[in-house]
C-alpha positions in Angstrom: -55.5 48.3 49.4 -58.8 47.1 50.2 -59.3 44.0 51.9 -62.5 42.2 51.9 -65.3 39.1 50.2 -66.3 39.8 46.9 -68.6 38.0 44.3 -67.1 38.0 40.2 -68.2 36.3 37.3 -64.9 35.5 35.0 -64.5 33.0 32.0 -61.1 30.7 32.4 -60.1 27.5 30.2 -58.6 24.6 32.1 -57.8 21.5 31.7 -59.4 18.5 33.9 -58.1 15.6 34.3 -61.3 13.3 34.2 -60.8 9.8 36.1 -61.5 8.2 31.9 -58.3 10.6 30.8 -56.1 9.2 33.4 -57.3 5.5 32.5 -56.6 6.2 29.2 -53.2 7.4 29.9 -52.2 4.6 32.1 -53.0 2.3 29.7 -51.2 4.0 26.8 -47.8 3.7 29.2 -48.6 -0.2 29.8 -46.5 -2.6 27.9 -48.3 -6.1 26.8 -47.4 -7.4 30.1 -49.0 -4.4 31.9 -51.8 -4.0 30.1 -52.8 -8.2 30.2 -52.8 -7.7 34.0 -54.6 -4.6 34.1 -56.7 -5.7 31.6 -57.4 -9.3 34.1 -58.5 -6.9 36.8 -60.6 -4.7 35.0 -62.8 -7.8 34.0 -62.9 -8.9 37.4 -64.6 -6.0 38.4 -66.4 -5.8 35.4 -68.9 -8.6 34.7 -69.8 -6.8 31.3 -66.6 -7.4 30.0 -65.3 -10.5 27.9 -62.4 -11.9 25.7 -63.3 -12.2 22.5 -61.4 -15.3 21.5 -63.1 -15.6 18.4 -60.7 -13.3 17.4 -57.5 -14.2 15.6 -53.8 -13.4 17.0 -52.2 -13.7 14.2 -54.2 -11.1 12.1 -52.3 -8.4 11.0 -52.2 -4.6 9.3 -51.2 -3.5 6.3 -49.2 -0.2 6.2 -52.5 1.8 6.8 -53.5 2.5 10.1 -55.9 -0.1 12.1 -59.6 -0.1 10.8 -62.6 -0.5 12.8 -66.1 -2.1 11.7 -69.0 -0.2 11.5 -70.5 -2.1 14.9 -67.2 -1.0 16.8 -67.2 2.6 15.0 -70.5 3.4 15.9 -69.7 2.0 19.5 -67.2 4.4 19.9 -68.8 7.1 18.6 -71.4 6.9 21.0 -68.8 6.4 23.8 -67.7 9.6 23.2 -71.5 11.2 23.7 -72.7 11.3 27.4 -73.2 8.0 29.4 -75.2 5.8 27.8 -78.7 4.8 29.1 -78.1 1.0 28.7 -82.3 0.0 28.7 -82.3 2.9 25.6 -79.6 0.6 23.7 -81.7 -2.8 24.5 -84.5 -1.4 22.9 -83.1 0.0 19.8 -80.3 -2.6 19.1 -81.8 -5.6 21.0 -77.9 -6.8 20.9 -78.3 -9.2 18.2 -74.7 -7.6 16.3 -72.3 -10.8 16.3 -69.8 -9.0 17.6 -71.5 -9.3 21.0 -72.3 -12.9 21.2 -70.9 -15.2 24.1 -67.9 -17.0 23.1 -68.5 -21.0 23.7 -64.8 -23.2 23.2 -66.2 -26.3 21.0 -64.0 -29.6 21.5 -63.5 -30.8 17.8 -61.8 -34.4 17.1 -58.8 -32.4 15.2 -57.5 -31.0 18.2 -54.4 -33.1 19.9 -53.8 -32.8 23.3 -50.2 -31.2 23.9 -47.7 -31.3 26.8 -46.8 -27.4 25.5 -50.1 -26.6 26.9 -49.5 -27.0 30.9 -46.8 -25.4 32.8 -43.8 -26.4 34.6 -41.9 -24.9 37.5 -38.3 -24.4 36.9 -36.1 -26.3 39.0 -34.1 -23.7 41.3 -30.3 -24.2 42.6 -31.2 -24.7 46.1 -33.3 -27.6 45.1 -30.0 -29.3 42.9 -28.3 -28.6 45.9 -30.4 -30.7 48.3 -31.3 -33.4 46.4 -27.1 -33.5 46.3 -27.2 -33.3 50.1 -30.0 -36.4 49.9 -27.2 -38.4 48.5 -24.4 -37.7 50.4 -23.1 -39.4 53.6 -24.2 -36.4 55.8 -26.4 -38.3 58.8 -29.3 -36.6 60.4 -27.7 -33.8 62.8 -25.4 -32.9 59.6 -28.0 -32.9 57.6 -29.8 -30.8 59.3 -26.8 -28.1 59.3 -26.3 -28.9 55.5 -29.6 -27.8 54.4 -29.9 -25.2 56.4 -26.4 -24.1 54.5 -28.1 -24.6 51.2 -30.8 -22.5 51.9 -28.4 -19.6 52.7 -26.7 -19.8 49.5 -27.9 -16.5 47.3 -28.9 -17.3 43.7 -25.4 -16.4 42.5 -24.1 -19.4 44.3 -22.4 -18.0 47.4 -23.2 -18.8 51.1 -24.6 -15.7 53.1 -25.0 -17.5 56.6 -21.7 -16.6 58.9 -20.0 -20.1 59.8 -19.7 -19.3 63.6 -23.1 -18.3 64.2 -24.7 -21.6 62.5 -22.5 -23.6 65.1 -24.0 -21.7 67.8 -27.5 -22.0 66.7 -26.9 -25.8 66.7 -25.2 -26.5 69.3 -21.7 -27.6 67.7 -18.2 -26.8 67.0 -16.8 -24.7 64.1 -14.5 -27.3 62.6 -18.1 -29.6 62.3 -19.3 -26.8 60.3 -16.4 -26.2 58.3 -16.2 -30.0 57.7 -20.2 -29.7 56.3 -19.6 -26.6 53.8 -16.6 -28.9 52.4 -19.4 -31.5 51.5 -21.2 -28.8 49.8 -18.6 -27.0 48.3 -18.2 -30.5 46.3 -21.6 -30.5 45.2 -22.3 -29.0 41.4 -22.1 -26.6 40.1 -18.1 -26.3 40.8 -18.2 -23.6 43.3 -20.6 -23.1 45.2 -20.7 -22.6 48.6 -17.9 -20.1 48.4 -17.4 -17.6 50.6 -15.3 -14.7 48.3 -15.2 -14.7 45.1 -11.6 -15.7 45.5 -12.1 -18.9 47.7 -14.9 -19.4 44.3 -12.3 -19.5 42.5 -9.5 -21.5 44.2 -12.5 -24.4 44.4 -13.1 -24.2 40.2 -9.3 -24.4 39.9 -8.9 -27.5 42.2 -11.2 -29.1 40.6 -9.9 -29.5 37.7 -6.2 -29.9 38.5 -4.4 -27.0 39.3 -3.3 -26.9 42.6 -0.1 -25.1 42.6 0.7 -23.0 44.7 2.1 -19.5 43.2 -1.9 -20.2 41.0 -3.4 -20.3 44.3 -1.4 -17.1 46.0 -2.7 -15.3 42.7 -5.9 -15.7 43.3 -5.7 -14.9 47.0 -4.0 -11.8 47.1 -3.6 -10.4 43.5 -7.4 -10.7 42.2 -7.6 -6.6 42.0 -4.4 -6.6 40.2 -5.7 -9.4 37.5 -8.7 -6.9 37.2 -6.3 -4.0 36.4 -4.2 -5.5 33.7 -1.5 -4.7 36.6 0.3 -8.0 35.1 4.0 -6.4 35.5 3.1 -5.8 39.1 2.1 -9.1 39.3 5.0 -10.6 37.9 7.3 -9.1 40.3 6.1 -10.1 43.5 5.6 -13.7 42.2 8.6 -14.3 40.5 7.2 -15.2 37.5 7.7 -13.9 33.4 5.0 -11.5 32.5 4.0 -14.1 29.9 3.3 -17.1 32.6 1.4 -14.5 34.6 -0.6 -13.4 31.4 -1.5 -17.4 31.2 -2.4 -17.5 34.6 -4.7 -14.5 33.8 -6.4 -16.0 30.7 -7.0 -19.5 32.5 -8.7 -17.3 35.5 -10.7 -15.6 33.1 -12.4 -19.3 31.8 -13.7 -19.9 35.3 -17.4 -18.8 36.1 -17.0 -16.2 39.1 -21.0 -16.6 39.4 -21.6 -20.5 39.8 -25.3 -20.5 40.6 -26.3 -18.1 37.8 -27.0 -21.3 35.6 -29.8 -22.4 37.8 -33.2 -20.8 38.1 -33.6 -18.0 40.6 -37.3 -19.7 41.4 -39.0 -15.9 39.7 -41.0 -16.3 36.6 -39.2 -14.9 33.2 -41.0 -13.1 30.9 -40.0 -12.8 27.7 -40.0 -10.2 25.3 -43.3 -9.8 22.7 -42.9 -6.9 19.9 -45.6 -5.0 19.9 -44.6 -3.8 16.4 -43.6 -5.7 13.6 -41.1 -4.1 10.3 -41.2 -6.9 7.2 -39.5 -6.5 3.7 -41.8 -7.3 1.3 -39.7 -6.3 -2.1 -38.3 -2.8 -1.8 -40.6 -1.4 0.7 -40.8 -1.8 4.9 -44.2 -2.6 6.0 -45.3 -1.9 9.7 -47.8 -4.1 11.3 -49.7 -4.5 14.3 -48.7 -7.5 16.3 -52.6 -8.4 17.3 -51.5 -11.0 20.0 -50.1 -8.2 22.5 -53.8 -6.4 22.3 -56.6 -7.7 24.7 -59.6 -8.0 22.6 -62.7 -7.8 24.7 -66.8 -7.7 24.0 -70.0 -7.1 26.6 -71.1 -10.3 27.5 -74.3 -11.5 26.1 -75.3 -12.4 29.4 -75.4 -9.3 30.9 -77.2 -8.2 27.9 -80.5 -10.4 28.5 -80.2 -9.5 32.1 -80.9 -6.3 31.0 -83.7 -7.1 28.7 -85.3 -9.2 31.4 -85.2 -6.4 34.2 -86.1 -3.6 32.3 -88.0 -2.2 34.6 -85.9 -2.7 37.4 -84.0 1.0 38.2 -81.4 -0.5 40.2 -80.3 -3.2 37.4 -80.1 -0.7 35.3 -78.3 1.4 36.5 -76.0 -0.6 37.4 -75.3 -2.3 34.1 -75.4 1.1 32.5 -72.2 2.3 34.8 -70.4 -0.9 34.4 -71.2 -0.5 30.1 -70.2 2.9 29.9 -67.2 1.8 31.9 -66.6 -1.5 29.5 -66.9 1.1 26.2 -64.4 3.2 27.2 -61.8 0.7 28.3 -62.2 -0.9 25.0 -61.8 2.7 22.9 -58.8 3.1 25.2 -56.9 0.1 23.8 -57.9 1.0 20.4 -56.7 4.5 20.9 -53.5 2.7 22.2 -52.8 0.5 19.3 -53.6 3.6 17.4 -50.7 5.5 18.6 -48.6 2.9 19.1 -48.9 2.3 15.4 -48.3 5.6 14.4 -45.3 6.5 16.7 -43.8 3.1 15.5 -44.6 4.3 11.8 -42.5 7.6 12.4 -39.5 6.3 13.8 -38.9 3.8 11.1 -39.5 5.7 8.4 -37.0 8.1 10.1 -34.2 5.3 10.3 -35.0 3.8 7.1 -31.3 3.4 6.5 -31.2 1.6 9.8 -33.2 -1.5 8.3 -31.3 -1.2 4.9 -27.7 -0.8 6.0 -27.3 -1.8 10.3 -26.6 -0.1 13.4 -23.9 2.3 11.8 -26.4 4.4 10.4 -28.9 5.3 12.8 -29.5 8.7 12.6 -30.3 10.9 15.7 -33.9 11.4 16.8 -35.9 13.1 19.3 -39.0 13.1 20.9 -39.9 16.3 19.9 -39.4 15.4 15.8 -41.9 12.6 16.2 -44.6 14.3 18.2 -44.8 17.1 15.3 -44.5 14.1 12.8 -47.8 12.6 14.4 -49.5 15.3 16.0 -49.0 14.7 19.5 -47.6 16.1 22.6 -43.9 14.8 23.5 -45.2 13.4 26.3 -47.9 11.1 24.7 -45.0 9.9 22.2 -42.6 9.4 25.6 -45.6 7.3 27.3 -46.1 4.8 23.5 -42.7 3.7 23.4 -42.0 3.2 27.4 -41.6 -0.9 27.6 -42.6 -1.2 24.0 -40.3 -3.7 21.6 -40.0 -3.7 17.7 -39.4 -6.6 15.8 -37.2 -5.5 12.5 -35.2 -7.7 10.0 -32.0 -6.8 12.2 -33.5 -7.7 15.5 -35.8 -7.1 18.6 -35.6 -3.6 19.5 -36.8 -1.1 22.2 -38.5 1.4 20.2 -36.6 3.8 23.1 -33.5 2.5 21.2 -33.9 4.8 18.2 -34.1 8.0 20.3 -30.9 9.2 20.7 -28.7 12.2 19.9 -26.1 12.3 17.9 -22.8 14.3 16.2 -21.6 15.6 13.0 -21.5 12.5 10.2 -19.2 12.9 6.9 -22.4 13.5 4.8 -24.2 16.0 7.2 -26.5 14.3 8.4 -25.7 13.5 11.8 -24.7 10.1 13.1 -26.9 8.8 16.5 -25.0 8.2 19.6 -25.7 4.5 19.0 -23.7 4.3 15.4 -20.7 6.0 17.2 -20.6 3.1 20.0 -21.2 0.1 16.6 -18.0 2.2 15.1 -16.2 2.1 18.4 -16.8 -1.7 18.6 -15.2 -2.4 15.5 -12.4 -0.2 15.6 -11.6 -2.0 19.0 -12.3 -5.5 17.6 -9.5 -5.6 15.1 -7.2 -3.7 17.2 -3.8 -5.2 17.6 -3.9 -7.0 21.3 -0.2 -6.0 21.9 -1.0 -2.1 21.3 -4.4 -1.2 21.5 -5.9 1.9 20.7 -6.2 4.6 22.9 -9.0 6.9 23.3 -7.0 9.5 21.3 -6.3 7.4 18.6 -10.0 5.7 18.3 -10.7 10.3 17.6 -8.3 10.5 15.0 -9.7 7.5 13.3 -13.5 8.3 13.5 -12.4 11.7 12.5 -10.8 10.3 8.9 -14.1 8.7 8.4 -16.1 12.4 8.9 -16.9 12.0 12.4 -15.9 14.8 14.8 -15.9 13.9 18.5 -14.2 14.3 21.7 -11.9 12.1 23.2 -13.9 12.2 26.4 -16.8 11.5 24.6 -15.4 8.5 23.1 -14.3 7.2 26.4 -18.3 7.8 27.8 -19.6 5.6 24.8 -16.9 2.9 25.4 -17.4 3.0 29.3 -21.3 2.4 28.4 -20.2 -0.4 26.7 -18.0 -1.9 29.4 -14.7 -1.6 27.5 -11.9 -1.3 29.3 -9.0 1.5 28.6 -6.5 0.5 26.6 -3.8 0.4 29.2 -6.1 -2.8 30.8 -7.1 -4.4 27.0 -3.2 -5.0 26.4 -2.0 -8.5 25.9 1.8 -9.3 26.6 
């Protein structure tokens, strides 16, 4: 073998991933929420870029895919050609399209000043807590200890601060400590301040009136056991019928084992927006765009008479040429985006038409792979347009990622999704009898009378996914 530096011409194909490819894939995986931030960076850096308010939210598409005007066509066209030479486009287009124009907010006499328009912050549970403390007959030293217990409780309601090492920190005794987490623990919401989620619970019952003491042992030493449906085993170390301890289960059961989960956590919630909407209009579906999830930007006018002003000025230029060519391709980006979006969303549903006709029971299985050849697309770019994107359809708000499931072997051969076995699963086990529930065994035979071949330890999957117990712990005395 001959070892040694050598010179070769050869031809190869490759693919590069260009910095404008990845930025165009990133955005393409951004939900609204994402892609408002990203979006709220991107014009920080870019002074080009603008918000084009003048443009409705509540516009929407027909069935056909989104349309472009000729101004924006023939801006994206050009996007696509080499960088553009931004003293070249002043000269031939001296800007004056309305589509560029600086967007000035007019104050007219119709418009009413609402409270809807300012923002609030949420009152959390450590603040009910202290103003409770405020108000109790806790003075100064105790005080002290009692907020600093307040601020250890965890947003689920509990206290995380270990008793003996407060009273050390302080300078005080135990029982003093003890005595203070009373105070709290008969703050609101009933239960706080609790230690265990059985000492939660003995507090919630004491409150309102129940205070004997075979209750109380239960709680203590037989919470696993209520968990279980272990009621028998219950009954015979307490003495009691399995009945009364079947009561005593059922009023534990009405308690709230997570007290402070009614109470803001102090983090900001964001709600869900659909970036597709599904409307009945007669017989038909129709798929729309919901405009208010998709920035809309412009070049700012400004910048544009800069650049008329300092034409001659290399550095200017060049400077508001990168930062154009930059601003064009970010907005062909999110076009591209609510492009595919559209078109992925378009796919699925008419895929699961019978979904929007009929209800959960008959989604039918679906792939990746089946929409990408639908559309024209790799699997990958389909994966990337439904990550964190919702639906809206006459049957609810859905994660498009909902409809992708697989599926088994329906009664007319089409295949039932995993999704329609779990709805039939629900049912069957809603209007069970309580006394005699249905096994996993018996919720096969049943789906299998109604064409629907599965396996009993795929029935127990789906109803673990749900969070159905067995059978033997879903049985009522």
């Amino acid at each position: 073998m001959k070892l040694g530096y050598d010179l070769t011409i050869e031809q190869t194909q490759k693919l590069t991933m260009t910095p404008e490819l990845i930025q165009a894939i990133q955005i393409l995986q951004y939900n609204s929420q994402e892609l408002e931030e990203f979006v709220s960076k991107e014009m920080m850096e870019n002074p080009i870029l603008e918000m084009d308010n003048t443009v409705g939210h509540d516009s929407r598409n027909d069935e056909r895919e989104p349309e472009f005007s000729k101004s924006e066509e023939l801006m994206y066209r050009e996007a696509e050609k080499d960088d553009i030479d931004l003293r070249e486009k002043v000269v031939e287009a001296e800007y004056d399209d309305i589509s560029y124009r600086q967007w000035e907010h007019r104050v007219t006499n119709d418009e009413v000043v609402s409270f809807d328009q300012y923002t609030s912050r949420e009152d959390t549970l450590q603040d009910y807590l202290l103003l409770q403390l405020t108000f109790s007959d806790l003075k100064d030293c105790e005080r002290k200890i009692g907020r600093y217990l307040v601020e250890s409780i965890d947003e689920n309601g509990y206290l995380t601060a270990d008793l003996e090492k407060t009273a050390s920190l302080f300078g005080v005794k135990l029982c003093a400590v003890e005595r203070i987490l009373q105070v709290i623990q008969g703050f609101e919401p009933v239960g706080v301040g609790a230690r265990d989620l059985a000492e939660c619970l003995i507090i919630q019952l004491k409150a309102k009136g129940f205070k004997e003491e075979t209750l109380l042992y239960i709680v203590k030493n037989h919470l696993s056991d209520l968990g279980e449906n272990r009621l028998q085993h219950i009954a015979k170390c307490t003495g009691l019928t399995v009945i009364q301890v079947q009561m005593v289960a059922d009023l534990i059961r009405t308690l709230d084992p997570k007290p402070g989960r009614a109470y803001s956590s102090g983090e900001q919630v964001r709600y869900v927006v659909p970036d597709i909407i599904v409307e009945k209009e007669g017989n038909d579906f129709v798929i729309v765009t919901n405009d208010s999830t998709i920035p809309h930007l412009m070049v700012s006018s400004f910048y544009v008479n800069l650049a008329k002003t300092h034409k001659e000025d290399v550095e200017v230029q060049k400077y508001l040429s990168d930062k154009y060519n930059s601003a064009l391709w970010l907005i062909k980006s999110i076009e591209q985006r609510k492009r595919t979006i559209y078109n992925v969303a378009n796919a699925v549903m008419s895929h699961q038409t019978e979904f929007l006709e009929k209800g959960d029971k008959y989604l039918k299985p679906m792939t990746l792979k089946q929409i990408a050849d639908v559309v024209g697309v790799h699997e990958s770019t389909v994966s990337r347009s439904i990550n964190g994107k919702y639906i809206q359809t006459p049957r609810g708000v859905y994660e498009i990622k909902y409809f992708f499931s697989s599926g088994v072997g329906g009664g007319t051969g089409d295949g039932l999704s995993s999704n329609s076995i779990k709805t039939f699963i629900k049912e069957i086990i809603d209007k069970e009898d309580p006394k005699k529930p249905c096994s996993d065994q018996d919720m096969v035979e049943i789906l299998s009378e109604k064409g629907i071949e599965i396996s009993r330890r795929t029935v127990a999957k789906y109803r673990e996914s749900m969070n159905i117990l067995s059978s033997s712990k879903r049985r009522r005395y």
